[in-house]
N, CA, C and O atoms as CSV, one atom per row, in Angstrom:
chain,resi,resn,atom,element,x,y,z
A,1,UNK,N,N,25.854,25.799,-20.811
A,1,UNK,CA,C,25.722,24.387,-20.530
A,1,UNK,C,C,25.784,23.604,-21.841
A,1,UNK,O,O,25.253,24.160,-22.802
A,2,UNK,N,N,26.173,22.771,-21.983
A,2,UNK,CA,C,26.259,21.848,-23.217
A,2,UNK,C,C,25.486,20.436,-22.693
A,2,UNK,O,O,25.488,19.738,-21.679
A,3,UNK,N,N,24.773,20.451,-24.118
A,3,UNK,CA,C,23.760,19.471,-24.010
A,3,UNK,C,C,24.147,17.898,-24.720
A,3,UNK,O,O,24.888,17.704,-25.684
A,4,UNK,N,N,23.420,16.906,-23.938
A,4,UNK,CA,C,24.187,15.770,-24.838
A,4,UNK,C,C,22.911,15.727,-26.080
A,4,UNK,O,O,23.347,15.543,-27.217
A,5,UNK,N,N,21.476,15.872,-25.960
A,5,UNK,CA,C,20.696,16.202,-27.195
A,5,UNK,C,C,20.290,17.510,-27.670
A,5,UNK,O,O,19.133,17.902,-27.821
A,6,UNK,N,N,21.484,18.212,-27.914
A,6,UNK,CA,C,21.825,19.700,-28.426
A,6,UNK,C,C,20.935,20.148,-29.097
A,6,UNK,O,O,20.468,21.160,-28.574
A,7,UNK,N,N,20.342,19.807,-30.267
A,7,UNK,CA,C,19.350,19.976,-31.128
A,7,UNK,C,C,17.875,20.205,-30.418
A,7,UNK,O,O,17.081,21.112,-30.668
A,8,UNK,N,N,17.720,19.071,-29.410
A,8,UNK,CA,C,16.516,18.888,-28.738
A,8,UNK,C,C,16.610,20.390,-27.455
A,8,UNK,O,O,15.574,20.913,-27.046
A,9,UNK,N,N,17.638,20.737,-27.124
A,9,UNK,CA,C,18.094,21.652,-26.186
A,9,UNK,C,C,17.783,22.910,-26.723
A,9,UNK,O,O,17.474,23.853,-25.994
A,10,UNK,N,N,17.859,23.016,-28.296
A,10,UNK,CA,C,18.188,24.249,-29.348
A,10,UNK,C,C,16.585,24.568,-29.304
A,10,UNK,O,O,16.367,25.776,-29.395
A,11,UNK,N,N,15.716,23.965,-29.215
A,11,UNK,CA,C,14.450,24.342,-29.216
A,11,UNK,C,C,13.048,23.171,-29.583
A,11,UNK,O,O,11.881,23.149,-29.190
A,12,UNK,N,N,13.872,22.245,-30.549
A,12,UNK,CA,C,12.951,21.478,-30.851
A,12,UNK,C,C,11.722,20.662,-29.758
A,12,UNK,O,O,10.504,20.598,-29.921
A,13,UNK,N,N,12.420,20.199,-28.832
A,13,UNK,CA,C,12.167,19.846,-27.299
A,13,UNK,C,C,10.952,20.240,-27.174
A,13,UNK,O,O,10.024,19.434,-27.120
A,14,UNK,N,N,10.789,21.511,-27.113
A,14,UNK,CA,C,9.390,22.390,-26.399
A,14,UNK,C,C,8.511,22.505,-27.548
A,14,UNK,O,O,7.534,23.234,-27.374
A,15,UNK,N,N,8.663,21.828,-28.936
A,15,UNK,CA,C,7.813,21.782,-29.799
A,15,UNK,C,C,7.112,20.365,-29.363
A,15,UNK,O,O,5.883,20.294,-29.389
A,16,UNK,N,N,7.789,19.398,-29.018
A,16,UNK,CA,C,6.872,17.823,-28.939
A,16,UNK,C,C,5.905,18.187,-27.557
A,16,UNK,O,O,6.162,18.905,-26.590
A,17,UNK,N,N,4.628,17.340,-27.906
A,17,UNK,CA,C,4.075,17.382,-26.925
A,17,UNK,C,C,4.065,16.602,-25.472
A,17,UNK,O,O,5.027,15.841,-25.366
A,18,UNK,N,N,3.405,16.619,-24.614
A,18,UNK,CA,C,4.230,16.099,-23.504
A,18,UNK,C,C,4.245,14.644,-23.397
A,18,UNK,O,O,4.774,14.116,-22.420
A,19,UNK,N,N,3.537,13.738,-24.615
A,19,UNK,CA,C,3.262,12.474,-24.462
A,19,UNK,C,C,4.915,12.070,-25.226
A,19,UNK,O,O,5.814,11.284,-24.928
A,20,UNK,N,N,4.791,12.660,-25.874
A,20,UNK,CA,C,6.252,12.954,-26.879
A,20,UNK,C,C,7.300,12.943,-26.059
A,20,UNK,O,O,7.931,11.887,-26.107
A,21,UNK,N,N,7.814,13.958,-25.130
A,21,UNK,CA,C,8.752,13.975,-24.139
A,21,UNK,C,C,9.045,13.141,-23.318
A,21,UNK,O,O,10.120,12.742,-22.873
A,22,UNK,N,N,7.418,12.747,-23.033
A,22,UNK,CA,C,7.910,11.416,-21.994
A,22,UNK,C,C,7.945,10.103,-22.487
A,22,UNK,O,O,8.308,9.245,-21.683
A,23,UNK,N,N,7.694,9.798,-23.463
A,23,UNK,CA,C,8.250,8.623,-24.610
A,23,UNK,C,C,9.278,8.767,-24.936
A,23,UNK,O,O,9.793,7.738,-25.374
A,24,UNK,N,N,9.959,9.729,-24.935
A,24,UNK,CA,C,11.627,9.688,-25.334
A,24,UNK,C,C,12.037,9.729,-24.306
A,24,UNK,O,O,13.157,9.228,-24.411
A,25,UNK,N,N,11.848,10.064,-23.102
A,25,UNK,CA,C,12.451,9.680,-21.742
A,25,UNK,C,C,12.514,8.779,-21.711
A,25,UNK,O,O,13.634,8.267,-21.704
A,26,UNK,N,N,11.246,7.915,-21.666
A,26,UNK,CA,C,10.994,6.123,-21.897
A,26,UNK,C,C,12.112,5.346,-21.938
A,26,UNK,O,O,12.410,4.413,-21.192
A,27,UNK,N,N,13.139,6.123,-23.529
A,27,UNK,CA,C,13.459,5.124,-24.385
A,27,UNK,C,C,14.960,5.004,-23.678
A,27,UNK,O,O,15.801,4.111,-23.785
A,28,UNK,N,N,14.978,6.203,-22.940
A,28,UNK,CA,C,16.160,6.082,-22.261
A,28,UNK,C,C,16.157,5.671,-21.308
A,28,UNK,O,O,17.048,4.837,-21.150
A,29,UNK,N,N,15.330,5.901,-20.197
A,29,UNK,CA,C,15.195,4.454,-19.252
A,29,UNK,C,C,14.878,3.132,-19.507
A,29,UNK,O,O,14.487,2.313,-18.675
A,30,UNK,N,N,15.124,2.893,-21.106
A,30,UNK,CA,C,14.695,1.391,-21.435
A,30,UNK,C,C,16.402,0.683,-21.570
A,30,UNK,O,O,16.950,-0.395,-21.338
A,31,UNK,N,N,16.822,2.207,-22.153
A,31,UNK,CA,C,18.355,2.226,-22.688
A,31,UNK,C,C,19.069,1.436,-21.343
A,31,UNK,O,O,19.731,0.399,-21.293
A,32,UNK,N,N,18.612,2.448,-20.217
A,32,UNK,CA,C,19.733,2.310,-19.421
A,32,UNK,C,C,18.772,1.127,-18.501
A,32,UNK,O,O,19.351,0.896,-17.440
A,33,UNK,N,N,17.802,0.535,-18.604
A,33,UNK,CA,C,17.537,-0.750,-17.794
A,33,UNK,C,C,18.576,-2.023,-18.509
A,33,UNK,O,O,19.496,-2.661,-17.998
A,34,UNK,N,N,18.037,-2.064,-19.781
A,34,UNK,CA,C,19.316,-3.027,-20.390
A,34,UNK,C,C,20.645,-3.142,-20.332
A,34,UNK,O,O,21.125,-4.200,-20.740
A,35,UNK,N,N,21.436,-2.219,-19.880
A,35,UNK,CA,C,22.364,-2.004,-19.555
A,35,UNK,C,C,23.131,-2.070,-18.209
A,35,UNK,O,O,24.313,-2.253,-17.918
A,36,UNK,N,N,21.724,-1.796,-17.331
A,36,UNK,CA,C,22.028,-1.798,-16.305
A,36,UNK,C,C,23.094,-3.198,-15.627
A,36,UNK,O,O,22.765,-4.328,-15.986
A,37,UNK,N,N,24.087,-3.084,-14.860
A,37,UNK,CA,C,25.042,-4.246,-14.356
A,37,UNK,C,C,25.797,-4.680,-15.548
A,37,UNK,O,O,26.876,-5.110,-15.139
A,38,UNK,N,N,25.725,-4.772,-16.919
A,38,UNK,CA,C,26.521,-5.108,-18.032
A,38,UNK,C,C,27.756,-4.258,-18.646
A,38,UNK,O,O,28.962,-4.454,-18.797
A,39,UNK,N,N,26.771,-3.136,-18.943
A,39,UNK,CA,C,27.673,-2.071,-19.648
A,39,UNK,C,C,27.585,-0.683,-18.825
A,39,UNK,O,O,26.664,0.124,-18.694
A,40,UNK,N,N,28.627,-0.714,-18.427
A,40,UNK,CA,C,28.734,0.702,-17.391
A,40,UNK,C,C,28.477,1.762,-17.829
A,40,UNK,O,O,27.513,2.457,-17.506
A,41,UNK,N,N,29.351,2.028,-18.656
A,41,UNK,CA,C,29.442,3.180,-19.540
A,41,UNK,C,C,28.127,3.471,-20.338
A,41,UNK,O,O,27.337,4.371,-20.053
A,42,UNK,N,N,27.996,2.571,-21.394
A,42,UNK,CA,C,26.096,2.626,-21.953
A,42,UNK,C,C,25.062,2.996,-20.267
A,42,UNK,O,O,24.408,4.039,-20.242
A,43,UNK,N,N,25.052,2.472,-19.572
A,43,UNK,CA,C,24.226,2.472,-18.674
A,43,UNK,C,C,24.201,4.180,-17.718
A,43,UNK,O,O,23.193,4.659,-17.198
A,44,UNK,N,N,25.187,4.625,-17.720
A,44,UNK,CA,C,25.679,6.515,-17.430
A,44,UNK,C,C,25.316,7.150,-18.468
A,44,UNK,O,O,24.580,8.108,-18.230
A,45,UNK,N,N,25.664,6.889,-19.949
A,45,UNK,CA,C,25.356,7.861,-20.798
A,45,UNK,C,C,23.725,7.767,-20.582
A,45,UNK,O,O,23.127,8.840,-20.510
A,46,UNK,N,N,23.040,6.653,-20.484
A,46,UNK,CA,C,22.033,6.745,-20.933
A,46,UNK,C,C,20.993,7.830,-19.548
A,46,UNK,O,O,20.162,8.737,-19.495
A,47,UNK,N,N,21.621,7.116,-18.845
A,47,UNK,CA,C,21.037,7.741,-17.368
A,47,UNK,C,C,20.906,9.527,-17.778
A,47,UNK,O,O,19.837,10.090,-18.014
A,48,UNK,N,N,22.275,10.193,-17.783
A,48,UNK,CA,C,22.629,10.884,-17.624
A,48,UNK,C,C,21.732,11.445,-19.057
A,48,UNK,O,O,21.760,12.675,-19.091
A,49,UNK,N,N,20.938,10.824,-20.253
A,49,UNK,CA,C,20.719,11.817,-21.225
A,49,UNK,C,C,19.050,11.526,-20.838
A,49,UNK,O,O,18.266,11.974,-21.674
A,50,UNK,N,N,18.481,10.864,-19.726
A,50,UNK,CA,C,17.190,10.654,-19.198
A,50,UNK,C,C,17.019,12.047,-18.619
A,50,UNK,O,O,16.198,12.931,-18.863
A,51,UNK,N,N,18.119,11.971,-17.715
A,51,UNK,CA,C,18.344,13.563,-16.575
A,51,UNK,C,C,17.677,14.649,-17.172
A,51,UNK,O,O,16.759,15.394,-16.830
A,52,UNK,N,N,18.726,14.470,-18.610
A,52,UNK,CA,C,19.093,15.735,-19.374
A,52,UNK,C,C,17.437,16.037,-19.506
A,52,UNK,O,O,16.838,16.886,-18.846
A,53,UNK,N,N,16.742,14.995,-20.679
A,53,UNK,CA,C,15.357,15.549,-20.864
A,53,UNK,C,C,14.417,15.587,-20.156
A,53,UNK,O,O,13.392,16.140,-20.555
A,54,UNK,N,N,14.515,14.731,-18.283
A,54,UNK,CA,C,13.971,15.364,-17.407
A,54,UNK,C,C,13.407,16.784,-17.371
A,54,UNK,O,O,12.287,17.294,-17.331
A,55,UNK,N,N,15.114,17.339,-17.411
A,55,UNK,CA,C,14.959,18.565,-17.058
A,55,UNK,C,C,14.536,19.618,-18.055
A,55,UNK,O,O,13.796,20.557,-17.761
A,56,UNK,N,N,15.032,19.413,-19.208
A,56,UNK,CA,C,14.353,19.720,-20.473
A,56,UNK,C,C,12.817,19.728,-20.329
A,56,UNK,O,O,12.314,20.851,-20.344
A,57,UNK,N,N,12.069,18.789,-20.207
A,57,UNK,CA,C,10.966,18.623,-19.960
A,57,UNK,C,C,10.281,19.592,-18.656
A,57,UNK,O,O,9.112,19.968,-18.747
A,58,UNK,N,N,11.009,19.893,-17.626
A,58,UNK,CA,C,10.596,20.594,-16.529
A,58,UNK,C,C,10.818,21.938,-16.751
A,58,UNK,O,O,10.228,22.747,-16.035
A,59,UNK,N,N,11.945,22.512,-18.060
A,59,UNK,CA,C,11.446,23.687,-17.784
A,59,UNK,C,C,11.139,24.225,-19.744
A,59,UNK,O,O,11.754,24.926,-20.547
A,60,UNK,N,N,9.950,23.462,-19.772
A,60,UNK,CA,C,8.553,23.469,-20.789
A,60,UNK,C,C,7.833,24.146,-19.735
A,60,UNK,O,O,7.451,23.637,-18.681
A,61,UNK,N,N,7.667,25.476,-20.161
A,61,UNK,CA,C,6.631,26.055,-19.742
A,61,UNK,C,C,5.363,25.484,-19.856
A,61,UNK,O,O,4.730,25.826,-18.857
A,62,UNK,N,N,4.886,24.990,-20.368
A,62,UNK,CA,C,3.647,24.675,-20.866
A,62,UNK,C,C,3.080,23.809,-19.887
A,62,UNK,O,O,1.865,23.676,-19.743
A,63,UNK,N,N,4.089,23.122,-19.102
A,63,UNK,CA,C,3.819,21.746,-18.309
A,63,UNK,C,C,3.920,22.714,-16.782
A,63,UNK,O,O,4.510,22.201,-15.831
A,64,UNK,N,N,3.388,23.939,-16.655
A,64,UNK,CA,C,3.604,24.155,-15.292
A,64,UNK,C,C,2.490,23.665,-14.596
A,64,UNK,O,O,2.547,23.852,-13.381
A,65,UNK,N,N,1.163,22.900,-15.160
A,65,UNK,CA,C,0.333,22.594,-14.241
A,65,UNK,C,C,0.861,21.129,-13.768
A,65,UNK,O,O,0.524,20.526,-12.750
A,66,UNK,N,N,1.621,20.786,-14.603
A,66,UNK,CA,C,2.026,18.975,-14.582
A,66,UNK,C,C,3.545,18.543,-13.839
A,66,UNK,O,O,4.062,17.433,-13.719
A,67,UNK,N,N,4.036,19.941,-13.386
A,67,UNK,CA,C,5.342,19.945,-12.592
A,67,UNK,C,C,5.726,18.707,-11.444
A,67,UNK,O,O,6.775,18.110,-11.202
A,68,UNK,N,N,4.119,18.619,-10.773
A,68,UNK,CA,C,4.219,17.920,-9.998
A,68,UNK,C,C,4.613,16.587,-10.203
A,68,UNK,O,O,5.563,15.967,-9.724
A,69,UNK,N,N,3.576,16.181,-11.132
A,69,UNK,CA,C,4.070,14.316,-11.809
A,69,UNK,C,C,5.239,14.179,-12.581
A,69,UNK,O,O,5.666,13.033,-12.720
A,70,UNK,N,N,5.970,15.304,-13.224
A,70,UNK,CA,C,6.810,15.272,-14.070
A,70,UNK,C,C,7.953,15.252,-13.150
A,70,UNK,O,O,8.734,14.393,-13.560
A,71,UNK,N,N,8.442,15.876,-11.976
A,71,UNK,CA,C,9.184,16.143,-10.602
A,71,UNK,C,C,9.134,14.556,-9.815
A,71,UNK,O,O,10.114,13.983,-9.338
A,72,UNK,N,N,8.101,14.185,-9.828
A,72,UNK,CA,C,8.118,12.964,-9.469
A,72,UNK,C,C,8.598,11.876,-10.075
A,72,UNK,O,O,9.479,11.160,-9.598
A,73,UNK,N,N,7.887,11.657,-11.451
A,73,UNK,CA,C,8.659,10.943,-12.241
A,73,UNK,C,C,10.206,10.873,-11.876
A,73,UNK,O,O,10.748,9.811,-11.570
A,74,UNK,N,N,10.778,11.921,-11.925
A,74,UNK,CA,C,12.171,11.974,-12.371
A,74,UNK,C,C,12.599,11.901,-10.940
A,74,UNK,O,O,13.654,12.503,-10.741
A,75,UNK,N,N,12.057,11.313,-9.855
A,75,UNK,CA,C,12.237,11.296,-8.486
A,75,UNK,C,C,11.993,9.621,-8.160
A,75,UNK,O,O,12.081,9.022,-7.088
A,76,UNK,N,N,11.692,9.180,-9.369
A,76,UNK,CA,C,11.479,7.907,-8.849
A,76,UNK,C,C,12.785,7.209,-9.792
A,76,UNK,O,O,13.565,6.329,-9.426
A,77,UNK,N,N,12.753,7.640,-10.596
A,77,UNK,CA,C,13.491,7.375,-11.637
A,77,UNK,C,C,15.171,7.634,-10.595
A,77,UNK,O,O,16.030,6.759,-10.486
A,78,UNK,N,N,15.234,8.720,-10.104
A,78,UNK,CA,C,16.505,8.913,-9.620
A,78,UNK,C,C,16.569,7.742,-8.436
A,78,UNK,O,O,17.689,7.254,-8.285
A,79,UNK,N,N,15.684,7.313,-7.718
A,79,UNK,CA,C,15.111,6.544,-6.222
A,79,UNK,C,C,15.567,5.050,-7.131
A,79,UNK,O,O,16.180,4.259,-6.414
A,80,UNK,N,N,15.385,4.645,-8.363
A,80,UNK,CA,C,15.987,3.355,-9.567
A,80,UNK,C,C,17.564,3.666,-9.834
A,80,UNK,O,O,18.465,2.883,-10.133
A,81,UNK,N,N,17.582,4.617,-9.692
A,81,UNK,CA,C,19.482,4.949,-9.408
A,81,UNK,C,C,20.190,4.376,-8.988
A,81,UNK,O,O,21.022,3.701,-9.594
A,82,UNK,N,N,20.018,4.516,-7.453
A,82,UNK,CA,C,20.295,4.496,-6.396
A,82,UNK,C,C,19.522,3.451,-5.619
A,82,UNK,O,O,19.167,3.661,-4.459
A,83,UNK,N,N,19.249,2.261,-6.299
A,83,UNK,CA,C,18.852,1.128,-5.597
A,83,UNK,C,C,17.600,1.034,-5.137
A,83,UNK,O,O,17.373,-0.055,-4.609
A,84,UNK,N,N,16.562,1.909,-5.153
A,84,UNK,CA,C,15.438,1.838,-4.700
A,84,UNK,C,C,14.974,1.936,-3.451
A,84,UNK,O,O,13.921,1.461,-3.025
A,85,UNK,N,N,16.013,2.743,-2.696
A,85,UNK,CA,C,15.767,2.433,-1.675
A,85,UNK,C,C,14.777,3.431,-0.311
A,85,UNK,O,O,14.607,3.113,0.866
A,86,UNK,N,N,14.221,4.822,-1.143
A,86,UNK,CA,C,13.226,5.506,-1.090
A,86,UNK,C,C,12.003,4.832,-1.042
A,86,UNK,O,O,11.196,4.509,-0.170
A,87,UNK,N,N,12.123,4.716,-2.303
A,87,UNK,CA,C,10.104,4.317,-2.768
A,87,UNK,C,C,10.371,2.694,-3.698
A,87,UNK,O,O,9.394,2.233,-4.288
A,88,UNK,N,N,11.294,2.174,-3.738
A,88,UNK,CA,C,11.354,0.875,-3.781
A,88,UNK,C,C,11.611,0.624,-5.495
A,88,UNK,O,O,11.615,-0.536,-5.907
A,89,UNK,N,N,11.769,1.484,-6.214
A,89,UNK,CA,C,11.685,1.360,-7.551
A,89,UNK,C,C,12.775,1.076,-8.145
A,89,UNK,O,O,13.826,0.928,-7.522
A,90,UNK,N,N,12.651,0.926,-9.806
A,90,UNK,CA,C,13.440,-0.268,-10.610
A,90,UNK,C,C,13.546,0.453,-11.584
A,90,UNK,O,O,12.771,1.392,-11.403
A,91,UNK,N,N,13.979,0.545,-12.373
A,91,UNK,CA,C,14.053,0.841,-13.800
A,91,UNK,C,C,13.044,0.164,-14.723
A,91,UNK,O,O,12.229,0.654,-15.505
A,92,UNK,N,N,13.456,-1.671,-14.273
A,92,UNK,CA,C,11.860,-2.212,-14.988
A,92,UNK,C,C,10.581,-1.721,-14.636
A,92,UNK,O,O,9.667,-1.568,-15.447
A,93,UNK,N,N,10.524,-1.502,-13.566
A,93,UNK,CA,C,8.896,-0.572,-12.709
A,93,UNK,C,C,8.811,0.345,-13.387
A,93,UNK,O,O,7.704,0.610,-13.856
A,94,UNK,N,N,10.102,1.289,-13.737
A,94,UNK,CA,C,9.153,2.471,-14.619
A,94,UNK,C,C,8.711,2.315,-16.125
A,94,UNK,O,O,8.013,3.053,-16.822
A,95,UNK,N,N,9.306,1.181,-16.392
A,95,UNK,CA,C,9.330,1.490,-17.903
A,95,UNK,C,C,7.426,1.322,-18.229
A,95,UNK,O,O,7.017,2.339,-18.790
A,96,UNK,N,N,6.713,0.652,-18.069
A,96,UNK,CA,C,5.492,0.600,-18.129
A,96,UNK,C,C,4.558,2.067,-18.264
A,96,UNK,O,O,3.563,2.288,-18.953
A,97,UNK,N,N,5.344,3.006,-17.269
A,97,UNK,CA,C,4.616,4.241,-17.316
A,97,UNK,C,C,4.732,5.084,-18.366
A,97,UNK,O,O,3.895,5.857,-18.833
A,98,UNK,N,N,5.995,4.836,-18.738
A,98,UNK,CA,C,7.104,5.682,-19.861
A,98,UNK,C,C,6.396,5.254,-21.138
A,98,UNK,O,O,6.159,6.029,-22.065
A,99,UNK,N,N,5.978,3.570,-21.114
A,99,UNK,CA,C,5.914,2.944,-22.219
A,99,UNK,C,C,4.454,3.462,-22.760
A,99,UNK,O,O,4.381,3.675,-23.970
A,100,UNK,N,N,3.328,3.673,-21.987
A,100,UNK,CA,C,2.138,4.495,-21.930
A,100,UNK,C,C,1.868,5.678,-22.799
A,100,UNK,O,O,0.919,5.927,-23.543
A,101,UNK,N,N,3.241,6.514,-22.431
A,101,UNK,CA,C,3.150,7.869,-22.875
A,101,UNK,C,C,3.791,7.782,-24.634
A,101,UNK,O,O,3.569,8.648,-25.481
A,102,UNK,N,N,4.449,6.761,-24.812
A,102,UNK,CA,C,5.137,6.396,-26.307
A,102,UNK,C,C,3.883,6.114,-26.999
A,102,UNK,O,O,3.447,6.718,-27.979
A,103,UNK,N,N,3.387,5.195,-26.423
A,103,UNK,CA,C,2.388,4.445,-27.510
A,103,UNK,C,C,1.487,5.012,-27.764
A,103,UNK,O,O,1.023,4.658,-28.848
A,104,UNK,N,N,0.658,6.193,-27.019
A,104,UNK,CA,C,-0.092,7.003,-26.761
A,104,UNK,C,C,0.710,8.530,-28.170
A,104,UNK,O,O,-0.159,9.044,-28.875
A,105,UNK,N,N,1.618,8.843,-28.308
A,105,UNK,CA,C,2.353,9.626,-28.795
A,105,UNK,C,C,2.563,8.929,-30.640
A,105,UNK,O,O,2.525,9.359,-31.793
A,106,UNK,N,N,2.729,7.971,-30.103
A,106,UNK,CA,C,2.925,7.157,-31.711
A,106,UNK,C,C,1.309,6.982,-32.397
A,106,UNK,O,O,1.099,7.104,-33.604
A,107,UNK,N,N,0.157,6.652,-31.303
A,107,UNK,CA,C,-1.028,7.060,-32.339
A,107,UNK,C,C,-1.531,7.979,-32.454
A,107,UNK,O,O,-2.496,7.984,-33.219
A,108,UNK,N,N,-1.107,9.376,-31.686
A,108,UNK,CA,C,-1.927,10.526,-32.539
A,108,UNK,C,C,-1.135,10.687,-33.079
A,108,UNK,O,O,-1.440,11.869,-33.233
A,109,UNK,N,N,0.260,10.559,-33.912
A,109,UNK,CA,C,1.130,10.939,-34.967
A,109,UNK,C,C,0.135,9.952,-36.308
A,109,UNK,O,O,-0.106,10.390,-37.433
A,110,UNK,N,N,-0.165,8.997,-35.935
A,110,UNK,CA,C,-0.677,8.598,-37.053
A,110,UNK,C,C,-2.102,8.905,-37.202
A,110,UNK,O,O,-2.768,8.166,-37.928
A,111,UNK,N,N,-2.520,9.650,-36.759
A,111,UNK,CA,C,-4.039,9.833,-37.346
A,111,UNK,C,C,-3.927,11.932,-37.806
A,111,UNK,O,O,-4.899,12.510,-38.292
């Protein structure tokens, strides 16, 4: 399989912790909310490299007790795809949750 964050695929990935993972998910559902209806193309890559560390993220062993919220996440996120028309969600709706796990990730790096 070829990865679009190859490096992160190569191993680094399963070194960040999970506040880490899902802050860089974040940044790509922030990617692809801005994009969304403007830039097509920006708005697929970005989608498509959210997917990627979805799944990256799901198979982190480490997170097998957290499968469930992490499965979901990326279930609501797909449900913002596709118009919302599951569970009613947005891309702006998620970013708040995403944005949680960044800021949370950016202060234990600094202490």
């Amino acid at each position: 399989m070829t990865y679009q964050h190859a490096e992160l695929a190569a191993g680094r990935w399963h070194k960040m912790s999970l506040a880490e993972q899902l802050g860089n998910i974040g940044s790509e559902v922030s990617r692809a909310r801005r994009a969304e209806g403007k830039q097509e193309e920006r708005f697929k890559a970005a989608t498509d490299r959210a997917l990627e560390l979805f799944d990256l993220t799901l198979s982190d062993v480490r997170w097998r007790g957290r499968l469930l919220e992490i499965g979901r996440a990326r279930e609501l996120f797909c449900d913002a795809l596709y118009g919302g028309k599951e569970y009613g969600a947005t891309l702006a709706s998620l970013e708040p949750y995403f944005d949680r796990f960044a800021l949370f990730a950016q202060a234990r790096k600094g202490h």
